[in-house]
C-alpha positions in Angstrom: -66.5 131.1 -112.4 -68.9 133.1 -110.8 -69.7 133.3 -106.7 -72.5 131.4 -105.2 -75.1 133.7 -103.4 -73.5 132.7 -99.8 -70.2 133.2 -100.3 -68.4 135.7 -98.4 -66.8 138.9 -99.1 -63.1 138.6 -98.1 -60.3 141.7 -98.3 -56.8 140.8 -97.5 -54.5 143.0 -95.7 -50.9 142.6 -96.5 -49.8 141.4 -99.9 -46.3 139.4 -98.8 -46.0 135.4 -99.1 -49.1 135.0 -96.7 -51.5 137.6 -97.7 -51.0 136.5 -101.3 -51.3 132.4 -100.3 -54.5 132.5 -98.1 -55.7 134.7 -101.0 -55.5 131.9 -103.4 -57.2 129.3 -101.0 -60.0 131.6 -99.9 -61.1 131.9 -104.0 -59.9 128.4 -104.0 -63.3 127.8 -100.9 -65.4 129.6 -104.1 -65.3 133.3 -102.0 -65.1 136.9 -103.4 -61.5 137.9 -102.5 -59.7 141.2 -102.5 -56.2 141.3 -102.3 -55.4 144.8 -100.5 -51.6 146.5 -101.6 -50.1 150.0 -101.5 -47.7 148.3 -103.8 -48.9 148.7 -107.6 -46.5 146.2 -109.1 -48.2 143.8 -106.9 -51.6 144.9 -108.1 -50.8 145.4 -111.2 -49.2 142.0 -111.9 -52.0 139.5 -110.0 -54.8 141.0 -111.6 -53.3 140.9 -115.6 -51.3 137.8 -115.0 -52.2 136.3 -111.7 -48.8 136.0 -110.4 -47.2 137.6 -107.5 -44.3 139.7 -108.9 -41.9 138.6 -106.0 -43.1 135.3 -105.0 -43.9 131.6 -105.4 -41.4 131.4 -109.1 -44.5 132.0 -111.3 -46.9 130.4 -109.9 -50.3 131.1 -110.9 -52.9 132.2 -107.9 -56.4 131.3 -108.4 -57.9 133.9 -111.2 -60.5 135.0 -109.1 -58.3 137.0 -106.5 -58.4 140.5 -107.6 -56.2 143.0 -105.8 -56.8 146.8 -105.2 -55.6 149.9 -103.8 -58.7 151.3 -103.1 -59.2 150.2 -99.2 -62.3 152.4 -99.1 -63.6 150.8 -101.9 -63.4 146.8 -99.8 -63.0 147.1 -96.2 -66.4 148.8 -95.7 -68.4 145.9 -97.6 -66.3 143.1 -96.4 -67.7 139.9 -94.5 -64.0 138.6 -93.0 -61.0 141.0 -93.2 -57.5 139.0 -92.6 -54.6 140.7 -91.6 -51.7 139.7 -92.9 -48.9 142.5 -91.6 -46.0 141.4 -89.2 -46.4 142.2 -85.9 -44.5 145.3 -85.4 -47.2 146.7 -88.0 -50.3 145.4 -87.0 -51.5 148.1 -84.6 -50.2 151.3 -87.1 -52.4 149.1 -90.3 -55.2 148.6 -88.0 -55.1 152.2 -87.1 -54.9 153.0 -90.4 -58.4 151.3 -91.6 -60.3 151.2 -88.1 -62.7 154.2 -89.9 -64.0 151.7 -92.5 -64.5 149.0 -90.2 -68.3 148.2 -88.3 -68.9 146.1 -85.7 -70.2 142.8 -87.8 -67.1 142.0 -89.4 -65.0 139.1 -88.3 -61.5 139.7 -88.6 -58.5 137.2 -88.3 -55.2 137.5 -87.7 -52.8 135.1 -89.7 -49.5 136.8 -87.4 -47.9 134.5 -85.0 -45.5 136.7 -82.8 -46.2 140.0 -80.1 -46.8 143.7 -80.5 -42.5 144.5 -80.0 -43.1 147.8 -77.4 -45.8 146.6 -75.8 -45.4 142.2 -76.1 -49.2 142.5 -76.7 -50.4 139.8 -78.9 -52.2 140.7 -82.2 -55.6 139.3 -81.1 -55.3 142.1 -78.5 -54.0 144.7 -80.6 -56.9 144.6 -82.8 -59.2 144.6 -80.2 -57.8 147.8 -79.1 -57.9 149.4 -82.5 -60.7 148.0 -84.2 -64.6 148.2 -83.6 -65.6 144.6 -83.4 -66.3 141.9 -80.9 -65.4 138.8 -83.8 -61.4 138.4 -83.6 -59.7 135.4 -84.4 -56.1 133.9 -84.7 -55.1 131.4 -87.4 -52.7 128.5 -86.3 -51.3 125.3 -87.9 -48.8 124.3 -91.1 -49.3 127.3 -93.5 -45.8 127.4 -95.3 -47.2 129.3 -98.5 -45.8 127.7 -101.1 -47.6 124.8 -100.2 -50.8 126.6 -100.1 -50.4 127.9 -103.7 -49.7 124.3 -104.5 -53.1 123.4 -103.2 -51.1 120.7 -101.2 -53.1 119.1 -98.0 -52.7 121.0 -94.8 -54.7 121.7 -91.6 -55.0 124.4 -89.8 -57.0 126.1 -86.5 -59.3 129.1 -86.0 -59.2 129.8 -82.7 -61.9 132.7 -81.2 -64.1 133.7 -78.5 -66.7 134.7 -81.1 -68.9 131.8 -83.1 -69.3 133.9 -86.0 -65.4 134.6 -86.3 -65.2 131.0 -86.5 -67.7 130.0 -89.0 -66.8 132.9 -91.0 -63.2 132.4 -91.1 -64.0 127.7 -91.4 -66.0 128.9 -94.4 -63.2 131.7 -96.1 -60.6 129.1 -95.9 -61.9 125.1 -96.4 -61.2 123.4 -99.5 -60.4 119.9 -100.6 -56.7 119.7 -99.0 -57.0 122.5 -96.6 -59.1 120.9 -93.5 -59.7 123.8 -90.9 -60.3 123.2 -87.4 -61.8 125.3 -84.4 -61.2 126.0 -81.3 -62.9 128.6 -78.8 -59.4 128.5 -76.6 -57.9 131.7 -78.5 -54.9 132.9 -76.0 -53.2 128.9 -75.9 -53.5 128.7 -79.6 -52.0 132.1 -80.0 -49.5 132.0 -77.3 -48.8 128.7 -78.6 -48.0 129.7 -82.2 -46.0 132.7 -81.3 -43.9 131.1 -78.6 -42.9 127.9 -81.1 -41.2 130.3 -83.0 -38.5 130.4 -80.1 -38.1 126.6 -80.8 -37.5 126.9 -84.2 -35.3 129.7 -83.8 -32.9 127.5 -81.3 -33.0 124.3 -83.0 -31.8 126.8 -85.9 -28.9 127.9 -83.7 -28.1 124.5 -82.9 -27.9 123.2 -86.3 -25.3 126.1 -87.3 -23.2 125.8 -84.7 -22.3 122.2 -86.0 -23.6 120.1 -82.5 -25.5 117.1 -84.5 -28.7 115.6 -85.6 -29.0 113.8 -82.2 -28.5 117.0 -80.2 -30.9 118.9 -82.6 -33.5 116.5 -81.3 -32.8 116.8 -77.9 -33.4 121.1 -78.5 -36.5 120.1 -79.9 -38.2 118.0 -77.1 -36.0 120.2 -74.3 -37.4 123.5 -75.8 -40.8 122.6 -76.1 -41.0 120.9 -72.8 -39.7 124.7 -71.7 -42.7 126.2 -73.7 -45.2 123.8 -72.3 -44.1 124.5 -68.8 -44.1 128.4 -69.7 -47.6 128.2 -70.7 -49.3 126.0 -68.2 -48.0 128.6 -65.4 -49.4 131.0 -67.5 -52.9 129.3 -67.1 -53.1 128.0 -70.7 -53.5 124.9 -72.2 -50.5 122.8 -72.6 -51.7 120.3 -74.9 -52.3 122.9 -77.1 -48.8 123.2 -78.0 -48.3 119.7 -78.7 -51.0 119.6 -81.5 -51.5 121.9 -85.0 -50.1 124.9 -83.3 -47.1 123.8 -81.4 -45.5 120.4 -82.7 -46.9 120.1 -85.9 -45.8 123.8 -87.2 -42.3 123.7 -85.1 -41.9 120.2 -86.9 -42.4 122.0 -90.2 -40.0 125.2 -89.5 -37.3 123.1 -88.7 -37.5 121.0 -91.9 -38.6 123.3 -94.2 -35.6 125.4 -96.2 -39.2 128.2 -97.0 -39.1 128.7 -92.5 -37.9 132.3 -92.0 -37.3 131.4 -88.0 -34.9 128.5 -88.6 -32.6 129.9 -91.6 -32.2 132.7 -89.3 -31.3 130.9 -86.2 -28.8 128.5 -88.9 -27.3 131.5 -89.8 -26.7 133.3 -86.4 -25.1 130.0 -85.2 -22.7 130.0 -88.5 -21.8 133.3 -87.3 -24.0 135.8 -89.3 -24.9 139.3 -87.5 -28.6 139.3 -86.6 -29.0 143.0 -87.6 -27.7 142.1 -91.3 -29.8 139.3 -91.4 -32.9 141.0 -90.4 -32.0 143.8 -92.6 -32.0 141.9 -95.8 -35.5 139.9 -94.4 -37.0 143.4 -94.4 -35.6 144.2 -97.8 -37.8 141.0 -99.3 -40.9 141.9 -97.5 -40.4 139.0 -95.0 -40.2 139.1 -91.7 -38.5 136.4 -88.8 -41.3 136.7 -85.5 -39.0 134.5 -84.0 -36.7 136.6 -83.0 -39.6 139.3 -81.0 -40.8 136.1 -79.5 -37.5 134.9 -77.7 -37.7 138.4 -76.1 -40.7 138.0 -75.0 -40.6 134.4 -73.7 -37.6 135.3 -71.3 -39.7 138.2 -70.0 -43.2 135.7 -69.5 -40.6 133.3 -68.1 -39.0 135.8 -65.2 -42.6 136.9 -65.1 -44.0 133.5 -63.8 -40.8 131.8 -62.4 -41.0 129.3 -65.1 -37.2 127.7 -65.9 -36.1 128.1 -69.1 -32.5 127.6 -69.2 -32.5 126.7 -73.0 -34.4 130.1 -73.7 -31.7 132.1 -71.9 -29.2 130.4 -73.7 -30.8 131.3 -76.9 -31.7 134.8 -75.6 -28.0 135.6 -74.3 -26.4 134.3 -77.6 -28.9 136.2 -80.5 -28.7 139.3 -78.5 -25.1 139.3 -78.2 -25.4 138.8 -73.7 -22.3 135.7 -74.1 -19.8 134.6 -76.1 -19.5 130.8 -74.8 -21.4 129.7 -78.0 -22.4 126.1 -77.9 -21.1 125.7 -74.8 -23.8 127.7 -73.5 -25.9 125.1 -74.8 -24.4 121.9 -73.8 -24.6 123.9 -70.4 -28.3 124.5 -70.7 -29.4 121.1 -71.9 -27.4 120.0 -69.0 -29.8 121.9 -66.4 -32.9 120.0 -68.0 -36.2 121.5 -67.6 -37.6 120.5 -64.6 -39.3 123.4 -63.4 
């Protein structure tokens, strides 16, 4: 199939599980996309056989997702660039390509989680690093297998900047993905970082054997923390209890694809975080969740919001108690009136 006359030019940054899936839906929407790798076996294998090498069990991606090496060659002549690097990465990749960027591109961040040395988040980070005005986060269900599926989903742009938002509705509508918009970017992005910290305890929960009933009662308590959290912090509450809080916690904690989760399941059977991140890092993946509850205790302290289930979760992946689930029988116990 060839491109229509209006459709964008799209590069991709970051050629893991999401860079590769929004890949597939943005040729899916009928755009020109470029999927951007330092990895050859990655290149090589999507544009002779249009698999990912590593991911999805074989799966075809749409044929019309090329991938390339040659940054140079893209970032200069695309419309939308998506960045697609975990957190700890962002500002070093955006570093790295700031010279081929100008100041009409819209670029979009797809990373829920903070900046580790400084907690910035990555809307900020590529505001400090890149030469444009049109930023935008991406929120909502987007576990990637799905995606290549072309199974129905909806999902949120959230920016300060019109054309971001257009730009980014247009790169990534199909027939089953419905996108949304929002000009309210720090809830939506605080939002979808800080559910991670949900996830991650109704993970912990889960392995250390407390129950279905009790796994519930994480869920509501810890995002009743979060909501707190971030209407002290001047946000939008309500945010979190739509696409980018409720409906993609919802889908961590059921979904056996959820990096945040599995992690948290395994901490609470007794695995060592190190080892666990360790072999994450290996695949190419990465668990946000774990920055994010690190964060969320500082914003917490920051702005004297309670969080007794976050500092249970906090003391017990970082090793700060050894009480186990009694820490959060303890917790739930304290509620989260605040």
């Amino acid at each position: 199939m060839g491109f229509e006359r209006d459709s964008l030019k799209v590069s991709v940054i970051g050629s893991g599980t999401m860079g590769a899936a929004l890949s597939h839906t943005i040729a899916t929407a009928g755009h020109a996309c470029t999927l951007l790798t330092q990895d050859d076996r990655v290149m090589e294998s999507i544009n002779s056989t249009h698999c990912h090498p590593f991911f999805f069990g074989g799966l075809s991606l749409h044929p019309q997702v090329q991938s390339s090496n040659r940054f140079d060659s893209h970032i200069p002549r695309a419309d939308l660039i998506l960045m697609a690097v975990p957190s700890h990465a962002m500002r070093r990749v955006a570093r790295s390509i700031s010279h081929l960027t100008h100041a009409r591109q819209s670029v979009l961040s797809v990373t829920k989680g903070f900046e580790p040395a400084t907690h910035s988040l990555m809307s900020q980070v590529l505001a400090e690093e890149l030469d444009t005005d049109h930023i935008g986060t991406l929120s909502g269900p987007n576990i990637t297998l799905d995606l290549v599926k072309n199974l129905p989903t909806a999902l949120v742009i959230a920016s300060n900047s019109p054309q971001m938002r257009q730009h980014g509705k247009r790169a990534l509508a199909t027939p089953t993905a419905k996108i949304n918009l929002s000009d309210d970017i720090l809830s939506y992005e605080y939002a979808s970082a800080l559910k991670n910290i949900v996830a991650l305890e109704v993970g912990i929960v889960t392995g250390l054997g407390l129950g279905d009933n009790f796994r519930a009662l994480m869920l509501a308590e810890g995002m009743a923390e979060i909501a707190c959290l971030m209407a002290r912090m001047g946000l939008q509450p309500d945010v979190f209890y739509g696409l980018a809080g409720l409906s993609d916690i919802f889908l961590t904690c059921s979904s056996h694809f959820a990096r945040n989760y599995t992690i948290g399941v395994s901490l609470g059977e007794g695995s060592c975080l190190p080892e666990l991140l360790g072999e994450l890092e290996t695949s190419g993946e990465t668990a946000e969740g774990v920055e994010s509850l690190r964060v969320g205790k500082l914003l917490a302290q920051q702005h004297s919001s309670q969080a007794p289930l976050l500092d249970a979760a906090h003391a017990f992946v970082y090793g700060e108690s050894n009480l186990g689930a009694d820490a959060f029988l303890s917790a739930m116990q304290m509620g989260s009136g605040n």
